[in-house]
C-alpha positions as CSV (number, residue, x, y, z in Angstrom):
1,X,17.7,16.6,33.4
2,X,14.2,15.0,31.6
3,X,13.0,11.9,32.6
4,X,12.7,9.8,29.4
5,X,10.8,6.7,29.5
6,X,10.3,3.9,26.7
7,X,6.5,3.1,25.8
8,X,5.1,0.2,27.5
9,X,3.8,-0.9,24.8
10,X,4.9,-1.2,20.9
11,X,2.5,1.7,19.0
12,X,2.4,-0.4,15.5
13,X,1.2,-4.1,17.3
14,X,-2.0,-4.2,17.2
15,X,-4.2,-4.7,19.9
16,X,-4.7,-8.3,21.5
17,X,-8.1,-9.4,21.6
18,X,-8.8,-11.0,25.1
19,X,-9.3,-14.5,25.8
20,X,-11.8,-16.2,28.0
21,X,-10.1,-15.6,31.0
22,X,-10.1,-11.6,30.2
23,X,-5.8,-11.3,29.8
24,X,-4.4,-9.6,26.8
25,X,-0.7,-10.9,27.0
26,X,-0.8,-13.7,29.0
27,X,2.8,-15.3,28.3
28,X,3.2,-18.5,27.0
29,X,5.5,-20.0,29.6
30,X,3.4,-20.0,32.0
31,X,2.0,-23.2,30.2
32,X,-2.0,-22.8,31.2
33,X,-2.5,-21.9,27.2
34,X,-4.0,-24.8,25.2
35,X,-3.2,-25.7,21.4
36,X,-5.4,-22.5,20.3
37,X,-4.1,-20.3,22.3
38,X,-0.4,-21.6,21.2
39,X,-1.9,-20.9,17.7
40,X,-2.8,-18.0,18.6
41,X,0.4,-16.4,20.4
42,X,2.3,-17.3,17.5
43,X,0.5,-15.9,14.5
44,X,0.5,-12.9,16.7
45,X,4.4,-13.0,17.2
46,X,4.7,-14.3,13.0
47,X,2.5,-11.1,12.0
48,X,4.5,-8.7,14.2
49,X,6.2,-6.0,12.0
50,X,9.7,-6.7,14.3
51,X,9.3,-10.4,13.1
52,X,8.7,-9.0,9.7
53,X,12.3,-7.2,9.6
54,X,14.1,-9.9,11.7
55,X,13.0,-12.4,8.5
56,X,13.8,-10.0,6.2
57,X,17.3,-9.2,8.0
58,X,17.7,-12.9,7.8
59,X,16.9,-13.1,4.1
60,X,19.7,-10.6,3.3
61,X,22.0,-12.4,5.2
62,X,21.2,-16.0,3.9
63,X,21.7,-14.3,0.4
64,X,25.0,-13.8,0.8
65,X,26.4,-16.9,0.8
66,X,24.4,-17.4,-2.7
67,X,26.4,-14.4,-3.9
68,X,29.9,-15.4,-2.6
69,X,30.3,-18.9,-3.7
70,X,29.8,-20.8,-6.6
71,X,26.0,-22.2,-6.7
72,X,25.4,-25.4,-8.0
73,X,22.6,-24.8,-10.4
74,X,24.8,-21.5,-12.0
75,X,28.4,-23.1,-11.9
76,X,28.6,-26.9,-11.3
77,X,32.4,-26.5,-12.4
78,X,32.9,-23.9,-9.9
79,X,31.8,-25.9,-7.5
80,X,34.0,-29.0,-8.3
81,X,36.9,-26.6,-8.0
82,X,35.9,-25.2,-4.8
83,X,35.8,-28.8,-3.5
84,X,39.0,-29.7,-5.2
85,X,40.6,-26.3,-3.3
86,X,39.1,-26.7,-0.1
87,X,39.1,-30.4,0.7
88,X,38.2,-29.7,4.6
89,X,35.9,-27.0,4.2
90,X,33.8,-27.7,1.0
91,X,31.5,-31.0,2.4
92,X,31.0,-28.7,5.6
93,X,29.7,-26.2,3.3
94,X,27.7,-28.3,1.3
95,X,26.8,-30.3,4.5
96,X,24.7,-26.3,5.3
97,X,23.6,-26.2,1.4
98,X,25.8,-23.2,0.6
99,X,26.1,-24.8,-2.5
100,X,22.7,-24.4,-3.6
101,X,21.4,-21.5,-1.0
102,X,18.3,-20.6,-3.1
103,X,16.8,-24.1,-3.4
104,X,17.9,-25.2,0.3
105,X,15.1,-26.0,2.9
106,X,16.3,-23.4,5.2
107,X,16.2,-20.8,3.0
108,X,13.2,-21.0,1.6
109,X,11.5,-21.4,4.9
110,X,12.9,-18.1,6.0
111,X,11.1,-16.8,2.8
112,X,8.2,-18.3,2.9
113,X,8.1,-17.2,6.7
114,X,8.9,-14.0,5.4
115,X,5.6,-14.0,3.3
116,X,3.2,-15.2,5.8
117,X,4.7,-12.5,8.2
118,X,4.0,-9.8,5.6
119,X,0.7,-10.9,4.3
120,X,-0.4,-10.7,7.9
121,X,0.8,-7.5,8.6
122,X,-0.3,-5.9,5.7
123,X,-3.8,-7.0,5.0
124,X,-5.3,-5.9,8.4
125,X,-3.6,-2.7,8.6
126,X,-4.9,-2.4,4.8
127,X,-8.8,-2.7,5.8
128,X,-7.9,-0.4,8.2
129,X,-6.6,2.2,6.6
130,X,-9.4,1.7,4.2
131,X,-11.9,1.9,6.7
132,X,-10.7,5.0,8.4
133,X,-10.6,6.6,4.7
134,X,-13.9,5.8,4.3
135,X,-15.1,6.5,7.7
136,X,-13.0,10.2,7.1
137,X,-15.2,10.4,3.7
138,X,-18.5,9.8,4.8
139,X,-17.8,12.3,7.9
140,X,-17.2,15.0,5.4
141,X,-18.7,14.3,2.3
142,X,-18.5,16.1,-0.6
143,X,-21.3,16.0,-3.4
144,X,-20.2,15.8,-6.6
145,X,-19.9,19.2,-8.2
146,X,-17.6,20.4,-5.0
147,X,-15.3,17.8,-6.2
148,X,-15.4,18.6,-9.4
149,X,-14.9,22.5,-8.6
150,X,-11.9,20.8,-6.3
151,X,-10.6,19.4,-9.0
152,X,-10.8,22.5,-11.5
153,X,-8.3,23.9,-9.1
154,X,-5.9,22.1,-9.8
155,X,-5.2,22.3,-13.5
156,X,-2.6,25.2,-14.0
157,X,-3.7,28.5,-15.7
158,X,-1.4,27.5,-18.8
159,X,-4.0,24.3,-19.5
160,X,-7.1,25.9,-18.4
161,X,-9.8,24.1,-20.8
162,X,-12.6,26.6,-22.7
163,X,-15.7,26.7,-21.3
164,X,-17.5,24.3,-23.4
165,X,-15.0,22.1,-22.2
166,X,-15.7,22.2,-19.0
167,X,-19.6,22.6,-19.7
168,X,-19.3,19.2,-21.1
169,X,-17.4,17.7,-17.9
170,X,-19.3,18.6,-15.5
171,X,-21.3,15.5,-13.9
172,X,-25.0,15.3,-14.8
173,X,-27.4,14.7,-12.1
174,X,-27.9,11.2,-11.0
175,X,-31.3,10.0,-11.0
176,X,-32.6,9.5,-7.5
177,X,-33.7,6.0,-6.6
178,X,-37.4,4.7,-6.7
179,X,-38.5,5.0,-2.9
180,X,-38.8,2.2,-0.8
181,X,-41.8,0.4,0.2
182,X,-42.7,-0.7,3.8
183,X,-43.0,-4.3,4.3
184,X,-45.6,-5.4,6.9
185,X,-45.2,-8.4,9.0
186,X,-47.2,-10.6,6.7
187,X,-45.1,-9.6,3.7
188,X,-44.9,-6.5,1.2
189,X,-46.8,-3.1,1.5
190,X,-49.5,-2.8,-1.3
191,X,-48.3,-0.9,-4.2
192,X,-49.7,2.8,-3.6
């Protein structure tokens, strides 16, 4: 039989920075964490993508409702009828605002959680991935006539353009930048 373990730790959280005392995860409990680290711990659980789904779960589900019964703002006379069919149930209901699910407090904090959670999840894993795309092209960079060669190889041989057409697309040399001047410590080189 193979032994199969779970990973210790989740592979798409990102890593915690350490605090002053040199933990990673120190848990909250434990109560020696101050108001920032408090902060802290919980933008780190908000901008978790398993908090992400959980709001977004709970999104779906506080939809329903809206779907099911008659909503204020869509069909005032639907709910006067509900109220005048259910007479035990209806001012429980509205009590919850299942009357009026998309403009209720509860539900719009679940969205507006919802947000923040995303935003946070997304934007660092964004410079990331930008990062890493940039750090991939300047590892292996390309001038620009390979790229342009790369992308002739893509057009089919139906659509191949004449060569005067491609004469005319190729890239024209850039013009290489004035060199620099050496400062000196009391201020700018001398022109030469």
């Amino acid at each position: 039989m193979t032994d199969v373990r779970a990973p210790e730790a989740d592979p798409f959280e990102s890593a915690a920075e350490p605090d002053e005392q040199g933990t990673r995860n120190r848990d909250p409990a434990s109560g020696t964490l101050g108001l920032a680290g408090w902060l802290k711990w919980g933008w780190r659980q908000l901008t978790s993508m398993r908090i992400a789904l959980v709001l977004l779960f709970l999104l779906a589900l506080g939809s329903v409702p809206g779907s099911m019964l008659p909503q204020e703002g869509a069909d005032p006379g639907g709910v006067a009828q509900y109220f005048a069919s259910h007479p035990a149930l209806a001012p429980w209901l509205n009590h919850l605002g299942l009357f009026n699910v998309f403009a209720a407090p509860w539900f719009a904090a679940v969205y507006l959680l919802l947000f923040a959670s995303l935003v946070g999840c997304v934007v660092p894993r964004t410079f990331r991935l930008a990062g890493s795309a940039f750090a991939a092209r300047e590892s292996n960079p390309l001038d620009r006539d390979e790229r342009f060669q790369l992308v002739l190889t893509f057009i089919p041989p139906s659509c191949s353009p004449d060569a005067s057409a491609i004469k005319r697309l190729r890239p024209t040399p850039r013009p290489r930048p004035p060199p620099a001047r050496r400062r000196t410590p009391s201020g700018p080189a001398p022109p030469p």
